[in-house]
C-alpha positions in Angstrom: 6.2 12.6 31.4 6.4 10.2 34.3 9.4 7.7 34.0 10.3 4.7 37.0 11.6 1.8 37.3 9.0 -1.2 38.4 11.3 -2.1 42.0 9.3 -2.6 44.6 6.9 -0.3 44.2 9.6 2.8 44.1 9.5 5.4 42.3 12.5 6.9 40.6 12.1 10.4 39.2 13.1 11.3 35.6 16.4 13.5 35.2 16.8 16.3 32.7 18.7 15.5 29.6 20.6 17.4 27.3 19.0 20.8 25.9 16.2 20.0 29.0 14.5 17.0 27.5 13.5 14.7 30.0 15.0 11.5 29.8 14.3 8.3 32.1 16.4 8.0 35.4 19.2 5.2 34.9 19.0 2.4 37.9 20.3 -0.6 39.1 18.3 -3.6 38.0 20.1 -6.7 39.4 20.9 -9.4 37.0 20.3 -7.2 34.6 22.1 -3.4 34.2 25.0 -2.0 35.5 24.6 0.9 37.8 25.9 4.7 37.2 27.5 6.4 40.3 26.2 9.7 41.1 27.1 12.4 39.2 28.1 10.3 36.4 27.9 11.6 32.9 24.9 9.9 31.7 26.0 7.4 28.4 25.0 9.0 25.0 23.1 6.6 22.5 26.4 4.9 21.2 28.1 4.7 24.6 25.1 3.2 26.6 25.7 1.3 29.4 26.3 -2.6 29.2 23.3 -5.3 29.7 24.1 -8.7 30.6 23.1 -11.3 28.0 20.0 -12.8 29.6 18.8 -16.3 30.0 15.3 -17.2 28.9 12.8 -19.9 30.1 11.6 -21.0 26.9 15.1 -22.3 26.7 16.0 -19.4 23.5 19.9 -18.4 23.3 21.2 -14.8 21.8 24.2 -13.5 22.0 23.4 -10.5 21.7 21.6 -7.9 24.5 17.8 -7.8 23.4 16.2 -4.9 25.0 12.0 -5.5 24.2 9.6 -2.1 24.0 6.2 -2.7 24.7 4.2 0.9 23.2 0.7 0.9 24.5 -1.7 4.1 23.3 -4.3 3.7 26.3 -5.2 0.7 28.8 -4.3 -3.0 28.1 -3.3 -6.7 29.2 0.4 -5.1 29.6 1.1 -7.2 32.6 0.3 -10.2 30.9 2.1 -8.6 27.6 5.3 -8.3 30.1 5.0 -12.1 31.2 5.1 -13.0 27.7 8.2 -10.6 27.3 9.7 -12.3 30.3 10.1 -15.0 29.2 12.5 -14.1 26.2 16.2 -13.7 26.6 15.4 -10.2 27.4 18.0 -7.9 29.1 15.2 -5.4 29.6 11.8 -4.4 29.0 10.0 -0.9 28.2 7.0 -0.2 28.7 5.6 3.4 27.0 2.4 4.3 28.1 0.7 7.3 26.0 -2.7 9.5 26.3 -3.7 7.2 29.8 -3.5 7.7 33.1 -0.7 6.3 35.2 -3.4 4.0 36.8 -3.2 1.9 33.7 1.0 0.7 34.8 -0.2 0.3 38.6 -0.1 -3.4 37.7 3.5 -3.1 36.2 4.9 -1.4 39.8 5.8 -4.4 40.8 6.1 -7.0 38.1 9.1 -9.5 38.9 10.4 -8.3 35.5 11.2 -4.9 37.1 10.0 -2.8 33.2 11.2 0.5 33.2 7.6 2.7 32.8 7.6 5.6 30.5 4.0 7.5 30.7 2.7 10.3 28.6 -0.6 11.4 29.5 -1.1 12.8 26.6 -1.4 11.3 23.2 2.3 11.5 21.6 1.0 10.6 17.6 1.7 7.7 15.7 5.3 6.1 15.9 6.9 9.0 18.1 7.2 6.3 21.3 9.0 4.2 18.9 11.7 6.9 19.1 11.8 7.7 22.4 11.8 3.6 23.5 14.4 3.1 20.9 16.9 6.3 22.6 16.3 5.2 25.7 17.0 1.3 25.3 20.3 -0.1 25.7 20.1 -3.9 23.9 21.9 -4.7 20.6 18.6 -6.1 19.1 15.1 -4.0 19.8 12.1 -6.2 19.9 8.7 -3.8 19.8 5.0 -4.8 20.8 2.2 -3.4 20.7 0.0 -3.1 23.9 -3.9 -4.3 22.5 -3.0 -7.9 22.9 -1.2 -10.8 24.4 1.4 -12.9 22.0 2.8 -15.8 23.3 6.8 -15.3 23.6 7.3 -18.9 21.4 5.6 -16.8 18.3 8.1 -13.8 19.3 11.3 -16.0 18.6 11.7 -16.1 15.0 11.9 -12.3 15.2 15.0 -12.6 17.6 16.0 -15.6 16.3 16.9 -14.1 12.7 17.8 -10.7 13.9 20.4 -12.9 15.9 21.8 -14.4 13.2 22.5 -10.8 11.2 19.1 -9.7 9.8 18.7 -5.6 10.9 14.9 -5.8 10.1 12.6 -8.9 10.9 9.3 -8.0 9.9 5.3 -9.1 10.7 4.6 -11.4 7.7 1.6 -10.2 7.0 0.9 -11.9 3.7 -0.8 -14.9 4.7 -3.6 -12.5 6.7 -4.6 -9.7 3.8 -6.2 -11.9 1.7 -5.8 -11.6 -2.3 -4.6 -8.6 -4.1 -7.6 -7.0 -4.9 -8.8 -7.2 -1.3 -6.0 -5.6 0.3 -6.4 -2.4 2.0 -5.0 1.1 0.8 -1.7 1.2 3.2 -1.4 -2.6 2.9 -0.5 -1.3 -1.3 1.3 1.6 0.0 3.1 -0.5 2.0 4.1 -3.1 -1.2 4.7 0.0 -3.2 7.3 1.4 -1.1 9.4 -1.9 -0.9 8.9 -2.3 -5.1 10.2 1.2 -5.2 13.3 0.3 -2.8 14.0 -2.7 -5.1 12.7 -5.3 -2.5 9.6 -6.7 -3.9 10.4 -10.4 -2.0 9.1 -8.6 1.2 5.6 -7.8 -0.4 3.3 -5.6 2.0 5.4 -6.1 5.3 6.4 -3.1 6.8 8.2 -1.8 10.3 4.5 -0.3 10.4 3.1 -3.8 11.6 3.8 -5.2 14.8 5.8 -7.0 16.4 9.2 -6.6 14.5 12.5 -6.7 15.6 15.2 -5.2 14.6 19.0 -4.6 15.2 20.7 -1.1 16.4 22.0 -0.6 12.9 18.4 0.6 11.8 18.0 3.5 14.1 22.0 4.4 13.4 21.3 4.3 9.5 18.2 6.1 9.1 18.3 8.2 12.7 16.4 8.1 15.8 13.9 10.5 14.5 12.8 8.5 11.6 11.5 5.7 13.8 8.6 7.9 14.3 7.5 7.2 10.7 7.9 4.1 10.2 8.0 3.1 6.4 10.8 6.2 6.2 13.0 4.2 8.8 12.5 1.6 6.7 13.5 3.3 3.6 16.2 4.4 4.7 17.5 1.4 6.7 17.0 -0.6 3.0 18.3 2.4 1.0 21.4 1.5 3.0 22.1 -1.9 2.0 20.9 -3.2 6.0 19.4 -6.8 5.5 15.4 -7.6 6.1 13.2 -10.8 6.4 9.7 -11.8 7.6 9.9 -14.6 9.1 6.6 -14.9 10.9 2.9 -14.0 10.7 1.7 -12.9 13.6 -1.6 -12.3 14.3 -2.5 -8.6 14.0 -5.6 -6.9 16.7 -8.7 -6.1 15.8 -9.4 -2.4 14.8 -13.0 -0.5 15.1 -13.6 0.9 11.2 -12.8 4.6 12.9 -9.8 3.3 14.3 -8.8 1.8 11.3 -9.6 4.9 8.8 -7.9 7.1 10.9 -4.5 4.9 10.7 -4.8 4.4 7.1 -5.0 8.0 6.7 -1.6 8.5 9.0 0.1 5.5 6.9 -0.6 6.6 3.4 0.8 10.1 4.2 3.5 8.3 5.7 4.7 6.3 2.5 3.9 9.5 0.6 7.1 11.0 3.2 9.4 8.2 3.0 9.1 8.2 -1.2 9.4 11.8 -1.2 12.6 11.4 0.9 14.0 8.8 -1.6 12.9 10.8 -4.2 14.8 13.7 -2.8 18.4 11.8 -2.2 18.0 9.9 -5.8 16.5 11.6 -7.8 12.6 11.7 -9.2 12.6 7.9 -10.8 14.8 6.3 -7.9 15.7 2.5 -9.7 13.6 3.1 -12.9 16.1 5.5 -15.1 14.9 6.7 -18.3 17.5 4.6 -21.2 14.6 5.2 -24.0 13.8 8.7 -24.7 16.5 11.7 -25.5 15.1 14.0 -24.1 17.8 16.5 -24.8 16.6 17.1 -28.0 12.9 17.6 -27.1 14.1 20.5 -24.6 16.1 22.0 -27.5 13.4 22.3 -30.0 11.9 26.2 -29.2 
């Protein structure tokens, strides 16, 4: 893994982390994040350093520290991705880079935003960058992007906007782009499924498996850093305890190739099959549906 910090065309080395992970380097970003001195324990996940709240140019206001994740799976428009991202109140943006070569963030070296790059040249599987971003981000609020396409920053600001005001989940409405029920696509059921079984049919099909979202440090704390990595058990869990969840805007989503698309449907349906397993598991087999009706207690004492 190669981890800098866009700053004039520096590179800064990753450190080792705890247990030998490698983690990316902390530094200075003026304006922006304090620095560490030297030798300094490095903060853990709850005691992360402090970013300023940032001013954006679209004229936006959050008291809270946004940090936005841009997670790109091979080459893209991410400089023009990161202007977009710029011009949010952003105290930082991440950019992680999977199965490409660094060649692809050679445009990001010396963006005026000053992104912190994480690259993988290998492919990392679905969601896990989501984790890793999410560790290694220091904002209140987590704003994530995908990396196929440009989206103008003004159709990013409900996201922040209602994550602002207390929401721990602001979802992709994707409702007004499947189409009728019967047209809808196996994980786009899964998907409503999973928030039925949760007892949060008002959010239909949208999931923290469509991006953009947003959502608040309270998420990764509930369900755990790991979980982010499958995305409808973060979401799960984040429900399953009691965190609050809207989707307040419909956002275009990038056109797949029918391989493409298979492939993901196959990773998101075992994905829902984990997250209900997982409620299953902590609540038992019918979650919110107990059986009142039958007494069974008699039918298993018959020989």
């Amino acid at each position: 893994m190669v981890a800098n910090r866009s700053s004039g065309g520096k590179t800064r080395p990753s450190r080792a982390g705890k247990g030998g992970s490698r983690r990316p380097a902390r530094s200075a970003l003026p304006a922006r994040r304090r620095s560490r001195a030297p030798g300094a324990p490095k903060p853990s996940n709850r005691q992360r350093t402090t970013l300023p709240i940032a001013r954006s140019p679209i004229g936006l206001s959050i008291k809270q520290t946004v940090s936005a994740i841009l997670l790109a799976d091979g080459p893209g428009p991410l400089a023009a991705i990161t202007d977009q991202l710029a011009r949010l109140p952003v105290g930082e943006i991440l950019v992680v880079l999977e199965g490409a070569g660094n060649d692809s963030l050679q445009p990001l070296l010396h963006h005026p935003a000053g992104p912190l790059l994480l690259s993988y040249p290998e492919p990392l599987g679905p969601g896990v960058a989501r984790s890793i971003a999410a560790r290694a981000a220091e904002g209140d609020l987590l704003l994530f992007v995908g990396g196929a396409s440009v989206i103008p920053a003004e159709e990013l600001v409900p996201l922040l906007v209602q994550t602002a005001a207390g929401a721990d989940l602001a979802l992709n409405d994707i409702g007004p782009r499947i189409g009728p029920f019967a047209e809808w696509e196996p994980e786009v059921n899964a998907q409503a499924c999973l928030n039925r079984l949760l007892g949060r049919a008002e959010l239909a099909a949208n999931s923290l498996a469509v991006l953009p979202h947003a959502i608040s440090r309270r998420v990764p704390e509930a369900a755990g850093y790991p979980a982010l990595a499958i995305p409808p058990l973060a979401q799960a869990l984040a429900l399953r305890a009691g965190l609050r969840a809207c989707a307040p805007a419909s956002i275009r989503l990038p056109a797949m190739s029918p391989a493409v698309r298979r492939e993901k449907q196959q990773v998101a349906l075992g994905d829902h099959i984990e997250a209900i397993s997982t409620l299953m598991r902590q609540s038992g087999a019918r979650l919110n549906y107990p059986d009142t009706l039958r007494k069974r207690h008699i039918g298993e004492a018959i020989p």
